[in-house]
Predicted model as a PDB file, atoms N, CA, C, CB and O in Angstrom, pLDDT in the B-factor column:
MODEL        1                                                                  
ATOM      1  N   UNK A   1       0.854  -1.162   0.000  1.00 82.00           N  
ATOM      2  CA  UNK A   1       0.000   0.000   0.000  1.00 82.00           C  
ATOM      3  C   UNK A   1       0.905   1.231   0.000  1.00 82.00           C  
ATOM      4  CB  UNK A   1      -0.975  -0.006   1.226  1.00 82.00           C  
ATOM      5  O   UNK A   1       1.903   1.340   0.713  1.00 82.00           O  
ATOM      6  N   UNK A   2       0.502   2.074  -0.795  1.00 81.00           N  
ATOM      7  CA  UNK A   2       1.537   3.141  -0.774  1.00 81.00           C  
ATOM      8  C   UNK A   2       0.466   4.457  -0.294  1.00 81.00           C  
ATOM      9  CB  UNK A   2       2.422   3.338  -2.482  1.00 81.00           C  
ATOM     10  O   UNK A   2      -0.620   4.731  -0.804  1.00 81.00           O  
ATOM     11  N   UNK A   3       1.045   5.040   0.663  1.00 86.00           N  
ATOM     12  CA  UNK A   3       0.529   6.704   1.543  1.00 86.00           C  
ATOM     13  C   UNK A   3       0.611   7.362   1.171  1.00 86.00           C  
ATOM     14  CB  UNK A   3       0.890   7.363   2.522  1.00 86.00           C  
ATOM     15  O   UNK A   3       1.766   7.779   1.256  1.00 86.00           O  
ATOM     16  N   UNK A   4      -0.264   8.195   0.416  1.00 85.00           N  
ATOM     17  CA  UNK A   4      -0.072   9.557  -0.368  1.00 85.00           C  
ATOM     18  C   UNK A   4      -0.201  10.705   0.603  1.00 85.00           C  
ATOM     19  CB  UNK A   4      -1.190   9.760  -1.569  1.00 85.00           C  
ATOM     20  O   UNK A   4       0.078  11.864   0.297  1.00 85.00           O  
ATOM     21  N   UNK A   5      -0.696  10.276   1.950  1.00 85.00           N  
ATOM     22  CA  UNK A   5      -0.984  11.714   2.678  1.00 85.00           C  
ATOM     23  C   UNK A   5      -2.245  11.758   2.774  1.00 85.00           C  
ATOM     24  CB  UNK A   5      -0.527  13.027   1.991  1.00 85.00           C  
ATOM     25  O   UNK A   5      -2.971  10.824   2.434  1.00 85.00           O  
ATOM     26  N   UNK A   6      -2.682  12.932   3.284  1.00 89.00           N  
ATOM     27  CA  UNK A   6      -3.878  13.310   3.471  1.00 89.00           C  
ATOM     28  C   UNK A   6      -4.717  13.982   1.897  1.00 89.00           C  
ATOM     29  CB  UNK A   6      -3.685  14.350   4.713  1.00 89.00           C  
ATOM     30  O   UNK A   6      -4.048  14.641   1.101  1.00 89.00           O  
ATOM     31  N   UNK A   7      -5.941  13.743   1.691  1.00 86.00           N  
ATOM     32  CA  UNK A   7      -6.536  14.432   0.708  1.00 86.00           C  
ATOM     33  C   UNK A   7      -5.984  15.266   0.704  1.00 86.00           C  
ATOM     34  CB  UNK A   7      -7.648  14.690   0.661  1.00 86.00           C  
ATOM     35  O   UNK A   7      -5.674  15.760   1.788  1.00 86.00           O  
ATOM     36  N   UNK A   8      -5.361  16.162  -1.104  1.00 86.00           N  
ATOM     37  CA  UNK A   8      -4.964  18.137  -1.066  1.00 86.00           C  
ATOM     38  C   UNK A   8      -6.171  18.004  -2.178  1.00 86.00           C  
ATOM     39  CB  UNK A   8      -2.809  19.099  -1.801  1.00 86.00           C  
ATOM     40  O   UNK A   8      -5.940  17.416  -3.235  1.00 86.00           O  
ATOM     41  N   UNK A   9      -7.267  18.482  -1.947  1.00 85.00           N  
ATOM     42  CA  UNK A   9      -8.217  19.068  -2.973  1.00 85.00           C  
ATOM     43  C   UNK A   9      -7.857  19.254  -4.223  1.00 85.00           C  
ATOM     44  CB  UNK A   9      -8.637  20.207  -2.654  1.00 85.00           C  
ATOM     45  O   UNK A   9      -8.369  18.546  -5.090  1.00 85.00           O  
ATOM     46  N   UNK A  10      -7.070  20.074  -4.504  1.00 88.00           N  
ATOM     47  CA  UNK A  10      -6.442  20.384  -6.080  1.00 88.00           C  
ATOM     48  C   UNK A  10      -6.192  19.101  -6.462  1.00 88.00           C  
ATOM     49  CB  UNK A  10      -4.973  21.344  -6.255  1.00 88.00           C  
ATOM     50  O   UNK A  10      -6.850  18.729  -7.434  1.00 88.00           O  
ATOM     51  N   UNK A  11      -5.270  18.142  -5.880  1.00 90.00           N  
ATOM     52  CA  UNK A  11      -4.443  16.959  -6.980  1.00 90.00           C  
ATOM     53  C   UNK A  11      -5.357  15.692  -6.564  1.00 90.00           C  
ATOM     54  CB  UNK A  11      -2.380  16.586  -6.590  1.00 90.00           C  
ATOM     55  O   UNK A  11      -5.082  14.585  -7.028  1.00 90.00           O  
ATOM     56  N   UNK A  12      -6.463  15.871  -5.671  1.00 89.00           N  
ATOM     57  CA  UNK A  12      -7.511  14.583  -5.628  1.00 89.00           C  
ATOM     58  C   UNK A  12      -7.480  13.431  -6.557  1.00 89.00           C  
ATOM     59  CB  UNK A  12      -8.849  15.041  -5.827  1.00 89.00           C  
ATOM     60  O   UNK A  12      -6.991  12.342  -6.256  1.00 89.00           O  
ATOM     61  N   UNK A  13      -8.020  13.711  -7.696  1.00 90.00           N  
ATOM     62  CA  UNK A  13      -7.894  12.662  -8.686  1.00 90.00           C  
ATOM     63  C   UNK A  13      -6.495  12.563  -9.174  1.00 90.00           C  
ATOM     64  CB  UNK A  13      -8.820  12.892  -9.832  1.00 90.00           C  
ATOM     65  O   UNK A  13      -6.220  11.563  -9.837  1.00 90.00           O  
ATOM     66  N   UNK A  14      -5.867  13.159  -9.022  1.00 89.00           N  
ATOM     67  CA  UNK A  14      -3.800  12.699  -9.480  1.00 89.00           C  
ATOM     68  C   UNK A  14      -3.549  11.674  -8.247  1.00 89.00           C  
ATOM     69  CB  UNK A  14      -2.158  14.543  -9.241  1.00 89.00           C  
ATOM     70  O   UNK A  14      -2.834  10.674  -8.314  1.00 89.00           O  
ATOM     71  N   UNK A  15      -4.113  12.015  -7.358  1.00 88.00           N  
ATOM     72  CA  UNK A  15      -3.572  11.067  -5.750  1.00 88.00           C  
ATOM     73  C   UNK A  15      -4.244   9.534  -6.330  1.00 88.00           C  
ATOM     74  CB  UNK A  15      -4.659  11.804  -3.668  1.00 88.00           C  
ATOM     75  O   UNK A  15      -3.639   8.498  -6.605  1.00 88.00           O  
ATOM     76  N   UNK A  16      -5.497   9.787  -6.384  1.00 87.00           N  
ATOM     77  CA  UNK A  16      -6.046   8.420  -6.613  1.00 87.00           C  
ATOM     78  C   UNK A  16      -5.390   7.498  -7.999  1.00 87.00           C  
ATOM     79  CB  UNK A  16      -7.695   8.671  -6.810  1.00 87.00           C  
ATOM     80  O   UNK A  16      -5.531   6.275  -7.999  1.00 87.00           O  
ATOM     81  N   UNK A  17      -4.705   8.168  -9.106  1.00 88.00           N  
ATOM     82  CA  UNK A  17      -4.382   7.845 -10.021  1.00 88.00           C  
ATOM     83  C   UNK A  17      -3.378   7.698 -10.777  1.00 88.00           C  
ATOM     84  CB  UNK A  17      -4.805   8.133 -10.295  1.00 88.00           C  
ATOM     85  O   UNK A  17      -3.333   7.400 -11.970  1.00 88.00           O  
ATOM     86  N   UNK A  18      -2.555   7.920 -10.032  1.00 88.00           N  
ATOM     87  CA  UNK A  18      -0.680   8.131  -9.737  1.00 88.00           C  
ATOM     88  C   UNK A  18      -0.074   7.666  -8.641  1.00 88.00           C  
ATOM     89  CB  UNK A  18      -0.157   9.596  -9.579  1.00 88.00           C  
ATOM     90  O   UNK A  18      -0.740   7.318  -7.665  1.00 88.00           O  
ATOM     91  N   UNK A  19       1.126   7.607  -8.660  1.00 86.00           N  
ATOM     92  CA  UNK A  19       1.964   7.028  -7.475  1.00 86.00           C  
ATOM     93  C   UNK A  19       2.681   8.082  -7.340  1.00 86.00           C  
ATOM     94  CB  UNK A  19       2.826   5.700  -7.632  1.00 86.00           C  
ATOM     95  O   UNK A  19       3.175   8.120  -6.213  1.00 86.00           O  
ATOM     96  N   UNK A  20       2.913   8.811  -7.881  1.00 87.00           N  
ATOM     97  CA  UNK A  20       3.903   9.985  -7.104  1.00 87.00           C  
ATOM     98  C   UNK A  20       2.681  11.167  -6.221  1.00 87.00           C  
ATOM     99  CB  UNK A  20       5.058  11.075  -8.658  1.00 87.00           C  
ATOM    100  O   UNK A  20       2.839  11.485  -5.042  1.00 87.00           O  
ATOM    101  N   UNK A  21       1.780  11.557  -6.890  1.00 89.00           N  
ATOM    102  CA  UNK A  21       0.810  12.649  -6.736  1.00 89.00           C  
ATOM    103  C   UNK A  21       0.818  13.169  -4.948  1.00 89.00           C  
ATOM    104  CB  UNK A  21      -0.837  11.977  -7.315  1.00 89.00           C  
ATOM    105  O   UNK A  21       0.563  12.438  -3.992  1.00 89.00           O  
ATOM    106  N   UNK A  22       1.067  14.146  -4.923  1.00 89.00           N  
ATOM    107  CA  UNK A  22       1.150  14.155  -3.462  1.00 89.00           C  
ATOM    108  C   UNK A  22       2.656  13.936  -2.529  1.00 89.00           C  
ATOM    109  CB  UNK A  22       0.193  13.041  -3.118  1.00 89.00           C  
ATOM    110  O   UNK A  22       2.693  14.448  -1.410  1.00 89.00           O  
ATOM    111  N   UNK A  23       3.724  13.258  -2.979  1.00 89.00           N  
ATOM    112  CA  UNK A  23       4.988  13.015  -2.651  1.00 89.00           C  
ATOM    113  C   UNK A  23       5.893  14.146  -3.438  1.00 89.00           C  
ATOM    114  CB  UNK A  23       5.322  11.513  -3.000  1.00 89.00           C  
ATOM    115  O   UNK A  23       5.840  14.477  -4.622  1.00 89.00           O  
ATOM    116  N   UNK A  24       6.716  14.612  -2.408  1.00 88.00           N  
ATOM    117  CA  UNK A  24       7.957  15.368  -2.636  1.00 88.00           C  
ATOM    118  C   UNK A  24       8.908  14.004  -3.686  1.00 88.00           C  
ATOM    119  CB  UNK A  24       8.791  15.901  -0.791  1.00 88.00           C  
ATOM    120  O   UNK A  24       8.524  12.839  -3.791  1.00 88.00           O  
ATOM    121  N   UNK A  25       9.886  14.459  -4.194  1.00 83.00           N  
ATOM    122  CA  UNK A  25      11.008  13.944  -4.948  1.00 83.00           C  
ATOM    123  C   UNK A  25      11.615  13.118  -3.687  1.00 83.00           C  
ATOM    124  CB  UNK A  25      12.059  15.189  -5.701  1.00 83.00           C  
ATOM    125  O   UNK A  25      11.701  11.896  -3.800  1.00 83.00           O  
ATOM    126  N   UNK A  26      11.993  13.685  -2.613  1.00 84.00           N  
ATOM    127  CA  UNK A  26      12.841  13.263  -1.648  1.00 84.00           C  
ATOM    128  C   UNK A  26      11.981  12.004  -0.734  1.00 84.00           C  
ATOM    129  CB  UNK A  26      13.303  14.640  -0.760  1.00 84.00           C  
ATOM    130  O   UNK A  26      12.528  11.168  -0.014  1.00 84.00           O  
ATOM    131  N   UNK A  27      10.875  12.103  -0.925  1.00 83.00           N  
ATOM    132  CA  UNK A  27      10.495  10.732  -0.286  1.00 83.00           C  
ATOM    133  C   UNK A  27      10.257   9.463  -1.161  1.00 83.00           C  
ATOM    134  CB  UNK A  27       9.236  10.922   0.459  1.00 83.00           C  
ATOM    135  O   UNK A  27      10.035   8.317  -0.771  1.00 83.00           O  
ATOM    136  N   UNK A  28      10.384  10.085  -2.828  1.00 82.00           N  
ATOM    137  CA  UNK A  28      10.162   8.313  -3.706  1.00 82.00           C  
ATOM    138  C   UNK A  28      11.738   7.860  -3.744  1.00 82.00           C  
ATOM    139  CB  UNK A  28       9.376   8.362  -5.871  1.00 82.00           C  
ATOM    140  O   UNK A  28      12.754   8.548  -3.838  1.00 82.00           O  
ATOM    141  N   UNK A  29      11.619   6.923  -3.673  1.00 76.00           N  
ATOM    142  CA  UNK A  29      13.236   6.361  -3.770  1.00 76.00           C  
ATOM    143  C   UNK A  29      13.314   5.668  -5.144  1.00 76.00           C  
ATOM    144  CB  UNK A  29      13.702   5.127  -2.455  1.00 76.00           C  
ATOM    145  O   UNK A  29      12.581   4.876  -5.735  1.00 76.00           O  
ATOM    146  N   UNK A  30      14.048   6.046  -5.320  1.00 77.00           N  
ATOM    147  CA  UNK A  30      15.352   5.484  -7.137  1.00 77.00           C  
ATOM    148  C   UNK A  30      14.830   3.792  -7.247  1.00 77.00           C  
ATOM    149  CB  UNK A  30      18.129   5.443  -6.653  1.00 77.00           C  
ATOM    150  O   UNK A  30      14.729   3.155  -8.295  1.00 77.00           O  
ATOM    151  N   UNK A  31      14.572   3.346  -6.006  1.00 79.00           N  
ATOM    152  CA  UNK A  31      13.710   1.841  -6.389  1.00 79.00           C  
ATOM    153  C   UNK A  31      12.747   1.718  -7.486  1.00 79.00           C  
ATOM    154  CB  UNK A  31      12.806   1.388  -5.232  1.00 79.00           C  
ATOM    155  O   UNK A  31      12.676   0.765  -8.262  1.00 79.00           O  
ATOM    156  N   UNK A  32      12.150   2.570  -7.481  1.00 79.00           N  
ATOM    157  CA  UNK A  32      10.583   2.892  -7.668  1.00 79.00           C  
ATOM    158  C   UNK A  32      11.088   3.235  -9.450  1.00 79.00           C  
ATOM    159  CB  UNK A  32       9.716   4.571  -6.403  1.00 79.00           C  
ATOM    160  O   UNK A  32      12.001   3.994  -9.774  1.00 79.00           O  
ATOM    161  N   UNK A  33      10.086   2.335 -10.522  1.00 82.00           N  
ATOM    162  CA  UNK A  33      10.083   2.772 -11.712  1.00 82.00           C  
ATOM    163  C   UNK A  33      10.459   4.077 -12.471  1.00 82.00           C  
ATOM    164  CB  UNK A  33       9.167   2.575 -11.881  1.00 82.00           C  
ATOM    165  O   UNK A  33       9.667   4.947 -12.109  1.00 82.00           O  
ATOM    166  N   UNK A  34      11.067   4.409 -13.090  1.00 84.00           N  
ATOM    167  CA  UNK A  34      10.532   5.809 -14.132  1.00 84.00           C  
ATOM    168  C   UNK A  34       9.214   6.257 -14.084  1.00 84.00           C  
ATOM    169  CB  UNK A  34      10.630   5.547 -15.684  1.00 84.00           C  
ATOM    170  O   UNK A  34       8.783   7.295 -13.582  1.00 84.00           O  
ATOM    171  N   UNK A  35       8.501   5.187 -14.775  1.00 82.00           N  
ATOM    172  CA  UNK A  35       7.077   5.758 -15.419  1.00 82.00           C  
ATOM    173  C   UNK A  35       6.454   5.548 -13.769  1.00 82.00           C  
ATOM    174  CB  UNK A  35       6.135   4.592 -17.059  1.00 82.00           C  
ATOM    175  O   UNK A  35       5.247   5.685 -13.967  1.00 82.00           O  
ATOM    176  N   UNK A  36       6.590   5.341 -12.553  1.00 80.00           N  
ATOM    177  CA  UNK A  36       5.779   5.438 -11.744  1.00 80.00           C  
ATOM    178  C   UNK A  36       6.203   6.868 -11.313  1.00 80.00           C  
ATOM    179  CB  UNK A  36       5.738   4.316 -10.817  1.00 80.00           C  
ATOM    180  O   UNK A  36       5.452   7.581 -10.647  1.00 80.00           O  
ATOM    181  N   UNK A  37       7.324   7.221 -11.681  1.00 80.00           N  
ATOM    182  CA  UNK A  37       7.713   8.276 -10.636  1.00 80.00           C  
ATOM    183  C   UNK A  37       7.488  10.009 -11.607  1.00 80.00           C  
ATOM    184  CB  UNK A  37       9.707   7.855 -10.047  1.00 80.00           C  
ATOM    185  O   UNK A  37       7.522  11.159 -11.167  1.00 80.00           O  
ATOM    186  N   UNK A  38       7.280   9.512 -12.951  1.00 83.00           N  
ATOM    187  CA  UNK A  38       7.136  10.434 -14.011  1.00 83.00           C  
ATOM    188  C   UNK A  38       5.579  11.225 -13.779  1.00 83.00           C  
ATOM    189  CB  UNK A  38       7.284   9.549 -15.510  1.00 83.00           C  
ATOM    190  O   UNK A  38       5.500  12.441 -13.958  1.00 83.00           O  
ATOM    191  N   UNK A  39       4.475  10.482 -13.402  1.00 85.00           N  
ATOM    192  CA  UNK A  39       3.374  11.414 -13.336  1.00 85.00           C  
ATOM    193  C   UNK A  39       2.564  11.074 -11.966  1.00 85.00           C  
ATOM    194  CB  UNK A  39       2.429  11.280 -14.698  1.00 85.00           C  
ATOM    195  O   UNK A  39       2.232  10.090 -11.305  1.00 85.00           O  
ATOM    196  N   UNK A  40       2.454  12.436 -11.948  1.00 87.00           N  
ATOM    197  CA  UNK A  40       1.160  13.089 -10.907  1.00 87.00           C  
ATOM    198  C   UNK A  40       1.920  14.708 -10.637  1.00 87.00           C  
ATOM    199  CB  UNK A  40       0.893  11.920  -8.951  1.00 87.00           C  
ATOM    200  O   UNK A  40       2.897  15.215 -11.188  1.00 87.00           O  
ATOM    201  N   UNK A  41       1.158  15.146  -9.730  1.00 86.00           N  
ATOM    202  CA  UNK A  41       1.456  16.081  -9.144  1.00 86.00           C  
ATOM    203  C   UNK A  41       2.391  16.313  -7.884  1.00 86.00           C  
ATOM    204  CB  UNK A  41       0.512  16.386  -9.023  1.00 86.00           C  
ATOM    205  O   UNK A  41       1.919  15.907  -6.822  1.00 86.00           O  
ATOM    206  N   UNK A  42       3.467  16.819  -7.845  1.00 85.00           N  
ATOM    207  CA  UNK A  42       4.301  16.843  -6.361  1.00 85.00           C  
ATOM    208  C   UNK A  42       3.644  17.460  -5.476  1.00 85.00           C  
ATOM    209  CB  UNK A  42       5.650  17.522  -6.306  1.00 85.00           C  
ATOM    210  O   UNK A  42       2.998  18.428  -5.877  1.00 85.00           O  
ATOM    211  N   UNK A  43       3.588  17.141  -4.102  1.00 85.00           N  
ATOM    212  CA  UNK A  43       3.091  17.252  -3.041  1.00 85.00           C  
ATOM    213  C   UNK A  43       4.270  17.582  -1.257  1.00 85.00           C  
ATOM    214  CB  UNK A  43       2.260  15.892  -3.230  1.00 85.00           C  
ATOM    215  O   UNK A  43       5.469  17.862  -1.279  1.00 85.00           O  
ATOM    216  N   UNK A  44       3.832  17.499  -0.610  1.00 87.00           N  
ATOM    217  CA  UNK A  44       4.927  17.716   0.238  1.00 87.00           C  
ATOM    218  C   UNK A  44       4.403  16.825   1.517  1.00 87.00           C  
ATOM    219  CB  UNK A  44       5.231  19.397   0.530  1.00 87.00           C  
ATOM    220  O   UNK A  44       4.494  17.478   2.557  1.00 87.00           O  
ATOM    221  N   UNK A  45       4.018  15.859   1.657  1.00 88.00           N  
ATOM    222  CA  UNK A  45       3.969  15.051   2.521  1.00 88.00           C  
ATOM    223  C   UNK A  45       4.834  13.428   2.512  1.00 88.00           C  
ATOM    224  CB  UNK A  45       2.652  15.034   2.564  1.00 88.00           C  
ATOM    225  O   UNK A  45       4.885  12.516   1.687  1.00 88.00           O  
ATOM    226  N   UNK A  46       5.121  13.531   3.158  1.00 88.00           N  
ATOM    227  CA  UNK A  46       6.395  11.823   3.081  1.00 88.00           C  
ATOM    228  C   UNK A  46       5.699  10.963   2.860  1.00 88.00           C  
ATOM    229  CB  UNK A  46       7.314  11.122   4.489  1.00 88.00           C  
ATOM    230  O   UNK A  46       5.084  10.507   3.823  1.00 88.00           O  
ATOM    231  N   UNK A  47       5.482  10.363   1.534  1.00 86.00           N  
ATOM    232  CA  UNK A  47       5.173   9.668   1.118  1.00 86.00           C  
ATOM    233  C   UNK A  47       5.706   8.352   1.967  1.00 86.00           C  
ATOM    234  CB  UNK A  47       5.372   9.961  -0.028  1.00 86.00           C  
ATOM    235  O   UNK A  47       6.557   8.611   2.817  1.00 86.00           O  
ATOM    236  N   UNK A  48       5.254   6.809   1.819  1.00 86.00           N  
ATOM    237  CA  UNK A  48       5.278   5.908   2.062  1.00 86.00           C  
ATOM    238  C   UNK A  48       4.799   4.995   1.989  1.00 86.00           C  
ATOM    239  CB  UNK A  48       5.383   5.956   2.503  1.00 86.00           C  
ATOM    240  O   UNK A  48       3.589   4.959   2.209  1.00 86.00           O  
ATOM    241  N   UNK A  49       5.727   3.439   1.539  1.00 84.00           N  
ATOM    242  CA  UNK A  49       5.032   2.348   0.754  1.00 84.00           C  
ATOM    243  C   UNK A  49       5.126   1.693   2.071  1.00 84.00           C  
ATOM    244  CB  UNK A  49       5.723   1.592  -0.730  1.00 84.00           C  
ATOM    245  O   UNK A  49       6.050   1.990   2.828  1.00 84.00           O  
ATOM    246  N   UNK A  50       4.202   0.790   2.408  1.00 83.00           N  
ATOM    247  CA  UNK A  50       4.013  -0.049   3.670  1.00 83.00           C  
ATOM    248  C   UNK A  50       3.397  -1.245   3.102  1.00 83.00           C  
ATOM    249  CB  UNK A  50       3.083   0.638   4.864  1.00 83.00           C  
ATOM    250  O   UNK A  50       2.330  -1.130   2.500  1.00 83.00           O  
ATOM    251  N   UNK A  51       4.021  -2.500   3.248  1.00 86.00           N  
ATOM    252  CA  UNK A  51       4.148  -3.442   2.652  1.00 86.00           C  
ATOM    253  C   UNK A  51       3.911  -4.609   3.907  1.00 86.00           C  
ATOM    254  CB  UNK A  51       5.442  -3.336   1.851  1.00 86.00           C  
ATOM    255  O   UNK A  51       5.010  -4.858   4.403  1.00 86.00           O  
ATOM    256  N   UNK A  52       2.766  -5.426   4.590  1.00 85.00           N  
ATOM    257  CA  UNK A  52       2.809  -6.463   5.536  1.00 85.00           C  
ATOM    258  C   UNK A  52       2.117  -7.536   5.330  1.00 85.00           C  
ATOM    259  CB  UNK A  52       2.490  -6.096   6.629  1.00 85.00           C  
ATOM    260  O   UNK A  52       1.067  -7.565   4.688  1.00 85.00           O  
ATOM    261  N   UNK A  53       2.888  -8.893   6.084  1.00 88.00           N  
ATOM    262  CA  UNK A  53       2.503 -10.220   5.883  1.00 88.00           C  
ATOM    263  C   UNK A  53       1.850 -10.806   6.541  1.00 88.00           C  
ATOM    264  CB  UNK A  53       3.215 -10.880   5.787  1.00 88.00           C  
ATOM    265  O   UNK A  53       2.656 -11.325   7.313  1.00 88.00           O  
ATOM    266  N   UNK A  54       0.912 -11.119   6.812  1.00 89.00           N  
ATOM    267  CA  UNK A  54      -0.078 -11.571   7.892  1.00 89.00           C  
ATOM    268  C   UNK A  54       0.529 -13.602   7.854  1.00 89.00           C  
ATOM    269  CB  UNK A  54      -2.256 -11.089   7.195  1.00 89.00           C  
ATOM    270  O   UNK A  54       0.507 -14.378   6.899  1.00 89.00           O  
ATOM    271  N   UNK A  55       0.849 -13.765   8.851  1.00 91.00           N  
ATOM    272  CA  UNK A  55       1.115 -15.180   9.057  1.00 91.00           C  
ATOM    273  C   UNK A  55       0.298 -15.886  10.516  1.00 91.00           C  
ATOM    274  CB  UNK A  55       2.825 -15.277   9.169  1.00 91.00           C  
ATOM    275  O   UNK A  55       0.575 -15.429  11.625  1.00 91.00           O  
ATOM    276  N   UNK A  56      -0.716 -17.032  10.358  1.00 90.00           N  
ATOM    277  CA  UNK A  56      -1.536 -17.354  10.812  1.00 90.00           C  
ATOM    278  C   UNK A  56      -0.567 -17.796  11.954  1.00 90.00           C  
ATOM    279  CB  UNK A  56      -2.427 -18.100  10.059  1.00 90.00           C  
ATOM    280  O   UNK A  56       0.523 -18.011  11.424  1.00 90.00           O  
ATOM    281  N   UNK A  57      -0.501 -18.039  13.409  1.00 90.00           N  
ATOM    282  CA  UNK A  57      -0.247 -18.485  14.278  1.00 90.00           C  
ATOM    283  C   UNK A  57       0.457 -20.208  14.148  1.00 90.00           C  
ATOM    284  CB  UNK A  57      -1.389 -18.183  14.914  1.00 90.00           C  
ATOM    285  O   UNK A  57      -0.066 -20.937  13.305  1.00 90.00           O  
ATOM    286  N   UNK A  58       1.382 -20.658  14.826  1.00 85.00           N  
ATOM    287  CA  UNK A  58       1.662 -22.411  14.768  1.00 85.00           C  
ATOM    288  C   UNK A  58       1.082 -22.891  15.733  1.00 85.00           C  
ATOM    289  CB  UNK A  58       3.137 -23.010  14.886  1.00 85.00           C  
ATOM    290  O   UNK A  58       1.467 -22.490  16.831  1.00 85.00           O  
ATOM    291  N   UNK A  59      -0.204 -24.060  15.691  1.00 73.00           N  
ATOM    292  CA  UNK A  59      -0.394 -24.687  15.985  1.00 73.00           C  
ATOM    293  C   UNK A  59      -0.182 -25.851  16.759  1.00 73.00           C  
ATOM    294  CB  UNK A  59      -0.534 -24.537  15.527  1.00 73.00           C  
ATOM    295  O   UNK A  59      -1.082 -26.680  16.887  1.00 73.00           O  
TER     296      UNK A  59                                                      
ENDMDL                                                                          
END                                                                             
């Protein structure tokens, strides 16, 4: 799941429809594609990808 921040009114539909939209330069990291990092709108909240594994308990 990646954190765009809080709703900014103006780039609403860029947030929902982009991966950068809403993220400064300094929070996508060089990991992250070209073409993901090429469109939306810049933003200034620290972006963040949060990534977790749910593993059922041992029995």
């Amino acid at each position: 799941m990646h954190n765009h921040g809080p709703l900014h009114s103006g780039i609403a539909k860029d947030m929902l429809a982009s991966f950068r939209a809403g993220c400064p330069d300094e929070s996508l990291s060089s990991r992250y594609p070209e073409t993901a990092l090429a469109h939306g709108a810049k933003g200034d909240f620290d972006c963040k990808t949060i990534q977790a594994a749910p593993f059922p308990p041992n029995e």
